[in-house]
N, CA, C and O of each residue as an XYZ file, in Angstrom:
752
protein
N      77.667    112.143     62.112
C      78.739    112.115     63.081
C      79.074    110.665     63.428
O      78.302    109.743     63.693
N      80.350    110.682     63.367
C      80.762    109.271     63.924
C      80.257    108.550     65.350
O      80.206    109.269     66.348
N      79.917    107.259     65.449
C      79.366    107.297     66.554
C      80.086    105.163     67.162
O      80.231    104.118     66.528
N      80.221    105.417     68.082
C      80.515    104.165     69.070
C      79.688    103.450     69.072
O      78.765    103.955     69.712
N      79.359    102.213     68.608
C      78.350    101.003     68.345
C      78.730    100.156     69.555
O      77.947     99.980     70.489
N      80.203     99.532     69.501
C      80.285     98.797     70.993
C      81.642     98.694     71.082
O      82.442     98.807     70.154
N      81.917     98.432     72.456
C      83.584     98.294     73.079
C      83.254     97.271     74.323
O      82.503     97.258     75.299
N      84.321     96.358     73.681
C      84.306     95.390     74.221
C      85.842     94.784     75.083
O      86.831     94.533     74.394
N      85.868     94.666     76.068
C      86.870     93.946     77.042
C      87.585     93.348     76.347
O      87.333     92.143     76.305
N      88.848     93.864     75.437
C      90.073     92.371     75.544
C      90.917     91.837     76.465
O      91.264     90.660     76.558
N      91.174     92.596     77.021
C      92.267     92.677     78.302
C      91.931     93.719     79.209
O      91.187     94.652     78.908
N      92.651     93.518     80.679
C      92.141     94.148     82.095
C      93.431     93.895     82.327
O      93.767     92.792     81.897
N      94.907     94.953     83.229
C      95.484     94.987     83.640
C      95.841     95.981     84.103
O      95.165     96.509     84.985
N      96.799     96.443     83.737
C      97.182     97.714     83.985
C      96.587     98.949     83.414
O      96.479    100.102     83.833
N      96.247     98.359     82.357
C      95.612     98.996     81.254
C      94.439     98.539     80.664
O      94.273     97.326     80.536
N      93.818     99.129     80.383
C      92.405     98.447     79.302
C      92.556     97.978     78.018
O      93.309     98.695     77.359
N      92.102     97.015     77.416
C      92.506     97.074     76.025
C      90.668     96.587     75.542
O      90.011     95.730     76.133
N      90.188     97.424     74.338
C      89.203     97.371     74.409
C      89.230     97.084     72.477
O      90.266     96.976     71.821
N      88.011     97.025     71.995
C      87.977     96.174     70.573
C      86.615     97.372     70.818
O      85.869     97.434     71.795
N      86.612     98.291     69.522
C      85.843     99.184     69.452
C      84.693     99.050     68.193
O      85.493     98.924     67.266
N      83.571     99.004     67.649
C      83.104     99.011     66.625
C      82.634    100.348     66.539
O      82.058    100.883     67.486
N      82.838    100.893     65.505
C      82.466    102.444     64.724
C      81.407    102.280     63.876
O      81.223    101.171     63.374
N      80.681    103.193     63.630
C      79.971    103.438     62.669
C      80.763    105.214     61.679
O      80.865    106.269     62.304
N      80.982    105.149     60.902
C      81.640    106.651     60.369
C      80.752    107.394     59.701
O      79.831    106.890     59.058
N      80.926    108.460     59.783
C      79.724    109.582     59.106
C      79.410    109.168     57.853
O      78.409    109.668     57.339
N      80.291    108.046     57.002
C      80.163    107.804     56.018
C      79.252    106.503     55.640
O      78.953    106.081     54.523
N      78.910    106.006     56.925
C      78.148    104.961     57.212
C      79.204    103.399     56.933
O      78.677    102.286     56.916
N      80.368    103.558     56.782
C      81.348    102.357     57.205
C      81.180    101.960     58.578
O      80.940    102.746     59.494
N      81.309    100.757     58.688
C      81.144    100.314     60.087
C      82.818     99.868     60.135
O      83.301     99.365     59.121
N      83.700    100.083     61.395
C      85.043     99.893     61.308
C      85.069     99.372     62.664
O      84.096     99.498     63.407
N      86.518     98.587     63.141
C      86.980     98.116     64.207
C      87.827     98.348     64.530
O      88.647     98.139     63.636
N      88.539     98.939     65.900
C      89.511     99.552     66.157
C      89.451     98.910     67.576
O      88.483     98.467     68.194
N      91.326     99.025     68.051
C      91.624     98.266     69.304
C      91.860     99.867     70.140
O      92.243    100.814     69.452
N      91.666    100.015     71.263
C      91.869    100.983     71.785
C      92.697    100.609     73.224
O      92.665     99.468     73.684
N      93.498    101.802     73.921
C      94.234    100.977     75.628
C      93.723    102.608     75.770
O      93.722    103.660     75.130
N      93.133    101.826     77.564
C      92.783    103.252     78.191
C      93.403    102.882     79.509
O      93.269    101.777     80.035
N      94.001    103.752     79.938
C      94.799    103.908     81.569
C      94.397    105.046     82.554
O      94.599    105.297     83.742
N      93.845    105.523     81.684
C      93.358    107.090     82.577
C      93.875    108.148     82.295
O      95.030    107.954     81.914
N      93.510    109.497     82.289
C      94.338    110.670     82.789
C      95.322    110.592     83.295
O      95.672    109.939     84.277
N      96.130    111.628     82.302
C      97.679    111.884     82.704
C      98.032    113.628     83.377
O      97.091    114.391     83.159
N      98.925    114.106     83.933
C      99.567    115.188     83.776
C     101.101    114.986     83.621
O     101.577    113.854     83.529
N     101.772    115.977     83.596
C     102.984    116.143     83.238
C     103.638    117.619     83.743
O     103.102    118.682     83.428
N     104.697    117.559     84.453
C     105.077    119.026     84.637
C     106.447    119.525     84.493
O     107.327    118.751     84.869
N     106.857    120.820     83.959
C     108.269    120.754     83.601
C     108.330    122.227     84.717
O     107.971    123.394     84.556
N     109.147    121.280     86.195
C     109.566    122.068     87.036
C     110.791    122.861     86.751
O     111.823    122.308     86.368
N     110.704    124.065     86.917
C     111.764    124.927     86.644
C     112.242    126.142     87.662
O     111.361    126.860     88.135
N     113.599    126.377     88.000
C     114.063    127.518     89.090
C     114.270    128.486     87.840
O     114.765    128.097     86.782
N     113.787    129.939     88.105
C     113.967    130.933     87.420
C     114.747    131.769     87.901
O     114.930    132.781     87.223
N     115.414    131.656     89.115
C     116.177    132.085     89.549
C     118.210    131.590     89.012
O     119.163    132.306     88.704
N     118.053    130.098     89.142
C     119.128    129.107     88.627
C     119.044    128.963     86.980
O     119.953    128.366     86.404
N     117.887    129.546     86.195
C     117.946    128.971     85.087
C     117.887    127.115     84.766
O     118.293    126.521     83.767
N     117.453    126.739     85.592
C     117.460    125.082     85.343
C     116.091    124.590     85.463
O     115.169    125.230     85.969
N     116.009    123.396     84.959
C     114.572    122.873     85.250
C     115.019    121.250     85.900
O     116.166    121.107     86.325
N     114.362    120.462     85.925
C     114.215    118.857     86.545
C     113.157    118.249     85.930
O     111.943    118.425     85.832
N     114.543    116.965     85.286
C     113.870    116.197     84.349
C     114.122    115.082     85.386
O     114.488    115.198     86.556
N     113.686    113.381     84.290
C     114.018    112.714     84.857
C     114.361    111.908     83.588
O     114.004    112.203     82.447
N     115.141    110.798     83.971
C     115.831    109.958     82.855
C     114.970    108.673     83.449
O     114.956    108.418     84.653
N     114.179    107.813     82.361
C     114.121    106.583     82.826
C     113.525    105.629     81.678
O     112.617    106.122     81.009
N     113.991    104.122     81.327
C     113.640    103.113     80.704
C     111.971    103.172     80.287
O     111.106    102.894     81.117
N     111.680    103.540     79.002
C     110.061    103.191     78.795
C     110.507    102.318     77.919
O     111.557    102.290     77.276
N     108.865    101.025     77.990
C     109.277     99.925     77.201
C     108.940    100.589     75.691
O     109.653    100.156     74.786
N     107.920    101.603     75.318
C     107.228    101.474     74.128
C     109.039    101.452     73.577
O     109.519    100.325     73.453
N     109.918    102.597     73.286
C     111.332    102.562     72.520
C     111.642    101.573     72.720
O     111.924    100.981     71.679
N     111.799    100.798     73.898
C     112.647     99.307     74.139
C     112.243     98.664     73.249
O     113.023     98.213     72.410
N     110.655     98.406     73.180
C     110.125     97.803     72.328
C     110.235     97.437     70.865
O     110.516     96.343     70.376
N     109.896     98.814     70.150
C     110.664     99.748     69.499
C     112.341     99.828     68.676
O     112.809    100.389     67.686
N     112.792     98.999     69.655
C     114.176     98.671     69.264
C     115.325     99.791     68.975
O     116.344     99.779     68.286
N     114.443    101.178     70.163
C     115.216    102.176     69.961
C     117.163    101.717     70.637
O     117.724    100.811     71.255
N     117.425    102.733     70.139
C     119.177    102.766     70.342
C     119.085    102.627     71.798
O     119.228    101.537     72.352
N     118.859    103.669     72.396
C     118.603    104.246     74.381
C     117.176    103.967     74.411
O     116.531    104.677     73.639
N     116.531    103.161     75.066
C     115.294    103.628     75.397
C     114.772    103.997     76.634
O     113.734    103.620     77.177
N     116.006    105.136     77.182
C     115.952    105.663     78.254
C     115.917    107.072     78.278
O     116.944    107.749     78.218
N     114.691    107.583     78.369
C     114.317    109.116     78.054
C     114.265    110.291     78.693
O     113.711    110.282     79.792
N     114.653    111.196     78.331
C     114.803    112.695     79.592
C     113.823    112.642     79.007
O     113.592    112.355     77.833
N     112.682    113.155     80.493
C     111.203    113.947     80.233
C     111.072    114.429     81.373
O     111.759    114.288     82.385
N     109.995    115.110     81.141
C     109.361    115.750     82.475
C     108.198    114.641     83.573
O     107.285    113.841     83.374
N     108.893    115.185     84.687
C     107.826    114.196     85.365
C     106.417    114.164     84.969
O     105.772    115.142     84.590
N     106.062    113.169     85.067
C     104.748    112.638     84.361
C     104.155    111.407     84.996
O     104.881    110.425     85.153
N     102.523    111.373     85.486
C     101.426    110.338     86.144
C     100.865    110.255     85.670
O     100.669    110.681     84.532
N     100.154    109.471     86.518
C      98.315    109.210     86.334
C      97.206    110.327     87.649
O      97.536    110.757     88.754
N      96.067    110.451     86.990
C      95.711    110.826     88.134
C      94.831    110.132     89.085
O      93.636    110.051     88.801
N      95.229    109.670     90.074
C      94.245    108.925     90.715
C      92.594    108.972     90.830
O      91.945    110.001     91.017
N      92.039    107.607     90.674
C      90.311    108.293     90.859
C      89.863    109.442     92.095
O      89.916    109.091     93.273
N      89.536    110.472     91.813
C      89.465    111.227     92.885
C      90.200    112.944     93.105
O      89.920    114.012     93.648
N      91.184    112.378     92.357
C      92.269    113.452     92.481
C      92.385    114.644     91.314
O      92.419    114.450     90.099
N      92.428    115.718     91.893
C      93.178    117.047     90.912
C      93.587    116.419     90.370
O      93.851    115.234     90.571
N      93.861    117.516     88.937
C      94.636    117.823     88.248
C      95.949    118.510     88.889
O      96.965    118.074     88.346
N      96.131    119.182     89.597
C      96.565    120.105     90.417
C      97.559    119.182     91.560
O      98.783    119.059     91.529
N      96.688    118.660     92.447
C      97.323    117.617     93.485
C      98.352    116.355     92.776
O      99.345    115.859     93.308
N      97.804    116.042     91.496
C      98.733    114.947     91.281
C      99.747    115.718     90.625
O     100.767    115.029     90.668
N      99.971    116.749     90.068
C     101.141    117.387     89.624
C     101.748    117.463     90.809
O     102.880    117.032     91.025
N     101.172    117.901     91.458
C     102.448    118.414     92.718
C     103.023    116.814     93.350
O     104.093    116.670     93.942
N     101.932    115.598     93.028
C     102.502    114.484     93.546
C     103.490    114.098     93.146
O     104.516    113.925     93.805
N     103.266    113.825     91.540
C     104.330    113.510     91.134
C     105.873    113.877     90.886
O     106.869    113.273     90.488
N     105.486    115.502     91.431
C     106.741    116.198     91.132
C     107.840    115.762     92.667
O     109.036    115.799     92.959
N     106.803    115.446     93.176
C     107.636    115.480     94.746
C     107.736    113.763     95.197
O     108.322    113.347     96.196
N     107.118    113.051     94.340
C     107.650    111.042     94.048
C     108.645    111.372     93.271
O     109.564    110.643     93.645
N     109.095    112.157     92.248
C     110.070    111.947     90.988
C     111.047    112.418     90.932
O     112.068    111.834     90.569
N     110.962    113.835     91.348
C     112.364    115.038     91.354
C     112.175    115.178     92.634
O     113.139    115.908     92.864
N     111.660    115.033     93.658
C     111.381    115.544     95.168
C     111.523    116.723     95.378
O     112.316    117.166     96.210
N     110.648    117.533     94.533
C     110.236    119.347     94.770
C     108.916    119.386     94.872
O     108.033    118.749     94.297
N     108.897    120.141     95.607
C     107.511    121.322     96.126
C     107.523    122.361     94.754
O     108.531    122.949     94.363
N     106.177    122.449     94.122
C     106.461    123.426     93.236
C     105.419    124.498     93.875
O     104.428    124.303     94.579
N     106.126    125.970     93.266
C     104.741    127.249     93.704
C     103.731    127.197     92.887
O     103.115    126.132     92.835
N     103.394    128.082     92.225
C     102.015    128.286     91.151
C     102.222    127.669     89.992
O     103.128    127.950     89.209
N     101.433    126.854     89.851
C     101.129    126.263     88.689
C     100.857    127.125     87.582
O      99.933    127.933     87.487
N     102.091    126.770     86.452
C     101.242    127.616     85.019
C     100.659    126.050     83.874
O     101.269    125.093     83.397
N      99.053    126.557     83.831
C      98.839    125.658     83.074
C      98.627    125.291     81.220
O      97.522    125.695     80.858
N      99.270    124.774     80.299
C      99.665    125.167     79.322
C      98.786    124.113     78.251
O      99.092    123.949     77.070
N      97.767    123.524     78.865
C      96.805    122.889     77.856
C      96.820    121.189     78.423
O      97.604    120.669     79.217
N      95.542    120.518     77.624
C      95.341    119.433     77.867
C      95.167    118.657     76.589
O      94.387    119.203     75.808
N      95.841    117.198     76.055
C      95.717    116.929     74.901
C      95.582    115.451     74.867
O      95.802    114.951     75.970
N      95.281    114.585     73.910
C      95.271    113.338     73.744
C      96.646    112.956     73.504
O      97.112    113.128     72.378
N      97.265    112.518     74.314
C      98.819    111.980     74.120
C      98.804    111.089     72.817
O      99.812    111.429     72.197
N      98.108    110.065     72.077
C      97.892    109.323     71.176
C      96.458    108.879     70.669
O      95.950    107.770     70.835
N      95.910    109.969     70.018
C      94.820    109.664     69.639
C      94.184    108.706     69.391
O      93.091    108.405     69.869
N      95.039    107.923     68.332
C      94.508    107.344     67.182
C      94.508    105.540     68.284
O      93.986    104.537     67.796
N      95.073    105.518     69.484
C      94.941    104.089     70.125
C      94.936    104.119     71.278
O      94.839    103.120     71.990
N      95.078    105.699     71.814
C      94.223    105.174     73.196
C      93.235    106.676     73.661
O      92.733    107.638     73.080
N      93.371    106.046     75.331
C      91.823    107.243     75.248
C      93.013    108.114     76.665
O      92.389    108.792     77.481
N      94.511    108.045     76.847
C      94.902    109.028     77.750
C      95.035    110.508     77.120
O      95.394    110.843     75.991
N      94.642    111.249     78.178
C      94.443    112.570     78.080
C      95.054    113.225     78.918
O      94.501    113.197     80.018
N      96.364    114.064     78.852
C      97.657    114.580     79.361
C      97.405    116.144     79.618
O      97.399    116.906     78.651
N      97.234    116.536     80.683
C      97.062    117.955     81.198
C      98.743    118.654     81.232
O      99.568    118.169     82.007
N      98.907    119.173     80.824
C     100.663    119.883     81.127
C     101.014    121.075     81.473
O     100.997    122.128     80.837
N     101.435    120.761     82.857
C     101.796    122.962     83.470
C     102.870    123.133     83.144
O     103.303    122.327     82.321
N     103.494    123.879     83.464
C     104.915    124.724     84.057
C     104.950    124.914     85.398
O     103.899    125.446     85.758
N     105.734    124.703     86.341
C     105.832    124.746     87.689
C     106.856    124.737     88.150
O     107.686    123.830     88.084
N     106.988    126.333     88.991
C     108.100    127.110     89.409
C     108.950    126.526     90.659
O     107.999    126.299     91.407
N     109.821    126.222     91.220
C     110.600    125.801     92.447
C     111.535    126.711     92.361
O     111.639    127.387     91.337
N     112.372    126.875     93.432
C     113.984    127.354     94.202
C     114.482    126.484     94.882
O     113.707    125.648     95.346
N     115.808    126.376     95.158
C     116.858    125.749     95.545
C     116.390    125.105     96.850
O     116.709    123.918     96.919
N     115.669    125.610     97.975
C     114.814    125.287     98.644
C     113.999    124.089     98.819
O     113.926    123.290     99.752
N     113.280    124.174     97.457
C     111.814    123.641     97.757
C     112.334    122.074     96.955
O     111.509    121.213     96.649
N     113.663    121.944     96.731
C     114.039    120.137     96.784
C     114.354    119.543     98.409
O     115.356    119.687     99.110
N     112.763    118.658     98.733
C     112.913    118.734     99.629
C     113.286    116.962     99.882
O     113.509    116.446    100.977
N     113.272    116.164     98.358
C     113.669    115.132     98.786
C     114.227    114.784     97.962
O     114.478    115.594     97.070
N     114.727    113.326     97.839
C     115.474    112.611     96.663
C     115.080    112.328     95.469
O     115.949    112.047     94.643
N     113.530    112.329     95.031
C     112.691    111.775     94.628
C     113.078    110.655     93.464
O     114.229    110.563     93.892
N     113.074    109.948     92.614
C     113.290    108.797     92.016
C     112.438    107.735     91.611
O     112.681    106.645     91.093
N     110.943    108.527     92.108
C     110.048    107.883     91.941
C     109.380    106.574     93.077
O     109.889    106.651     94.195
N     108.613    105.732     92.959
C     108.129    104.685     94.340
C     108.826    103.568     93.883
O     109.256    103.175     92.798
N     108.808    103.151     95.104
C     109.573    101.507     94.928
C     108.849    100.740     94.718
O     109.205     99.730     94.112
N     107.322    100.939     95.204
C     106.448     99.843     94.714
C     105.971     99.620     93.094
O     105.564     98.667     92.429
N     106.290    101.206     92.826
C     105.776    101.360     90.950
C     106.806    100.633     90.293
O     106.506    100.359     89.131
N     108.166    100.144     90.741
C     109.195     99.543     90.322
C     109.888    100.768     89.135
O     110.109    100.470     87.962
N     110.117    101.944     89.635
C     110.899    102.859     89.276
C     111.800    103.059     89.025
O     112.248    103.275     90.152
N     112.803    103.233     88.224
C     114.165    103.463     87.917
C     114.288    104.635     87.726
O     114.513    104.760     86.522
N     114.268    106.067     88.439
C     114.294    107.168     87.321
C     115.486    107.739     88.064
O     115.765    107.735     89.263
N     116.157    108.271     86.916
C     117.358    109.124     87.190
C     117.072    110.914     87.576
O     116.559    111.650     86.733
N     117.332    111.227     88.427
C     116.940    112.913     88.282
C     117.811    113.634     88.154
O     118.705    113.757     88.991
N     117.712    114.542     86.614
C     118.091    115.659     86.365
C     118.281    116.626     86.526
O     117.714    117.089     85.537
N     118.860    117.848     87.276
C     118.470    119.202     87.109
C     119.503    119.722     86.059
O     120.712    119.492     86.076
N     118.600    120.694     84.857
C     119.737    120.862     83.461
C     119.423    122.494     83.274
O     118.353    123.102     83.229
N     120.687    122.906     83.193
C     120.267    124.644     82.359
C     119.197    124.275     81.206
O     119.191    123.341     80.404
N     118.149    125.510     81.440
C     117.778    125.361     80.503
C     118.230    125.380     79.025
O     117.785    124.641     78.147
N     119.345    126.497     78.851
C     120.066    126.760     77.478
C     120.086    125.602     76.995
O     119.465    125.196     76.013
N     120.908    124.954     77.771
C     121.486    123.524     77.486
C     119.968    122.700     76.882
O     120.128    122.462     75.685
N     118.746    122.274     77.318
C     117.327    121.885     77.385
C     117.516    122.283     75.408
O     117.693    121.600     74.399
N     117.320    123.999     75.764
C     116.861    124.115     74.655
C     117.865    123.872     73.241
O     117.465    124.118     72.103
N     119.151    123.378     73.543
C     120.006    123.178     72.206
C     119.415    121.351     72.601
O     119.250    120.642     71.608
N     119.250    120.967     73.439
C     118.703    119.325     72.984
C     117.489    119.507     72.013
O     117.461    118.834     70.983
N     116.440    120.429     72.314
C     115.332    120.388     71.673
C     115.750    120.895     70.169
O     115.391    120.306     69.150
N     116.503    121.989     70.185
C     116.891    122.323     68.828
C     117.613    121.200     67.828
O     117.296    120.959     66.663
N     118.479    120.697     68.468
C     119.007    119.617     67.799
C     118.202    118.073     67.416
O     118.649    117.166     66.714
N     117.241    118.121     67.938
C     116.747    116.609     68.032
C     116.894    115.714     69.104
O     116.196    114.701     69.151
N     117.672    115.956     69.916
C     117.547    115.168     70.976
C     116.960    114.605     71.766
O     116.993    113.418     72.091
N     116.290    115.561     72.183
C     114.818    115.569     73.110
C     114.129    114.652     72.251
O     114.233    114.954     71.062
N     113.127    113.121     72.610
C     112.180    112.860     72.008
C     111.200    112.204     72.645
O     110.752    111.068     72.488
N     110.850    113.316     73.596
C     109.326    112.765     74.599
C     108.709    114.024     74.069
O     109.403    115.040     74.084
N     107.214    114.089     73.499
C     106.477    114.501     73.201
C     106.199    115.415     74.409
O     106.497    116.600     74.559
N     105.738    114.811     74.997
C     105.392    115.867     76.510
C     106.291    117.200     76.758
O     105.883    118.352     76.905
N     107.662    116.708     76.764
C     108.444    117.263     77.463
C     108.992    118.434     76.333
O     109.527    119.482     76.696
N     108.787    118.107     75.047
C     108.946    118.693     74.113
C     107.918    120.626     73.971
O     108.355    121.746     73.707
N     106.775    120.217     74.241
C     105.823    120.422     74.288
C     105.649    121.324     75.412
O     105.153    122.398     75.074
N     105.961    121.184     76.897
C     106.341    121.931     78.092
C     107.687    123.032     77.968
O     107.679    124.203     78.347
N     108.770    122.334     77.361
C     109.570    123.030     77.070
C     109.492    124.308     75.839
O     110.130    125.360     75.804
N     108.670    123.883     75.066
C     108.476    125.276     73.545
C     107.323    126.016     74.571
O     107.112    127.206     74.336
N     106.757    125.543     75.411
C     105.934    126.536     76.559
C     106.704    127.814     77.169
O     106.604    129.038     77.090
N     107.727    126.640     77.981
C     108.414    127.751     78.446
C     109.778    128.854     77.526
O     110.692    129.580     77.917
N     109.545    128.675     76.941
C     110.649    128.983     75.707
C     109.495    130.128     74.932
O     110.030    131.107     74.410
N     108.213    130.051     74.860
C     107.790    131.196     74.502
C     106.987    131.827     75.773
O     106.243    132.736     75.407
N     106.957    131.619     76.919
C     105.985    132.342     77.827
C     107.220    132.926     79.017
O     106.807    133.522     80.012
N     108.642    132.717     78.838
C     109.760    132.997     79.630
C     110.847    132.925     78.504
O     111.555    131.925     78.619
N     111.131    133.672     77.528
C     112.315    133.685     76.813
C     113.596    133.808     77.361
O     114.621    133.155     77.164
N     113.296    134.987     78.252
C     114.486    135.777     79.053
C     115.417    134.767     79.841
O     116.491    135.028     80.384
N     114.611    133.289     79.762
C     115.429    132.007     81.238
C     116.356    131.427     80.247
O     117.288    130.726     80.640
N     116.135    131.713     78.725
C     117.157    130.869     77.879
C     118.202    131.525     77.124
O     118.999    130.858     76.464
């Protein structure tokens, strides 16, 4: 079995950036850079009543980077979870910093390595129900996180001809959405 020999500190910021030595079942010894930030969730709030869900639109650098066309992405709200905190509590945090909804019962639809192969975040993703109601604020995200996010609320139909077509290209949100698209057909 593959096994971790040593990881070592390149960088401390926002993120970790760490210099990994491997040993492989094959007895290669290898070096790999790894970024760790912590635990993520992600939630794709949706009214089943309205047929709509709430995204958010906002600038990530990796596409900027990237040299994508837009690198300004509809996804589903998405954090970190603080040391300390649910899984559970920071969904509902972030849903109510980002889209400013209260969501009801959490449906939870798996937990995965957002990018294996270079870092160590690990992305929990529900489904989480609201009504017309439970937008109880502006949300747009914090001013101190230096946030730009645009908020969405989109028929789903509409959701699902972006996903059909290609449009959609946040993994997450991709991923939440073929959730609800097979565990609620009847909303599309």
């Amino acid at each position: 079995m593959s096994r971790l020999i040593s990881k070592t500190p390149v960088y401390e910021g926002w993120s970790k950036l760490y210099k990994a030595t491997i040993a492989l079942d094959s007895g290669a010894v290898i070096t790999r850079e790894v970024e760790d930030h912590g635990s993520a969730v992600a939630v794709l709030p949706y009214d089943p009543e309205r047929r709509v869900a709430l995204l958010v639109r906002q600038m990530r650098t990796g596409p900027l980077v990237d040299g994508a066309a837009d690198p300004h992405l509809l996804e589903a709200p998405a954090g970190l979870v603080d040391p300390g905190e649910s899984e559970e509590i920071a969904v509902r945090r972030e849903a109510l910093e980002e889209v400013g909804a209260t969501l009801g019962v959490l449906d939870g639809v798996g937990s995965a390595y957002s990018c294996p192969g270079v870092s160590t975040e690990r992305i929990a993703l529900y489904l989480g129900a609201y009504a017309l109601a439970d937008r109880v604020a502006t949300g747009g995200g914090l001013e101190e996180e230096n946030e730009e996010i645009e908020v969405i609320e989109a028929p789903l139909a509409d959701l699902a001809r972006l996903q059909d077509d290609g449009t959609l290209n946040d993994m997450k949100t991709l991923v939440l959405l073929s959730a609800l698209r097979l565990r609620r057909p009847e909303l599309f």
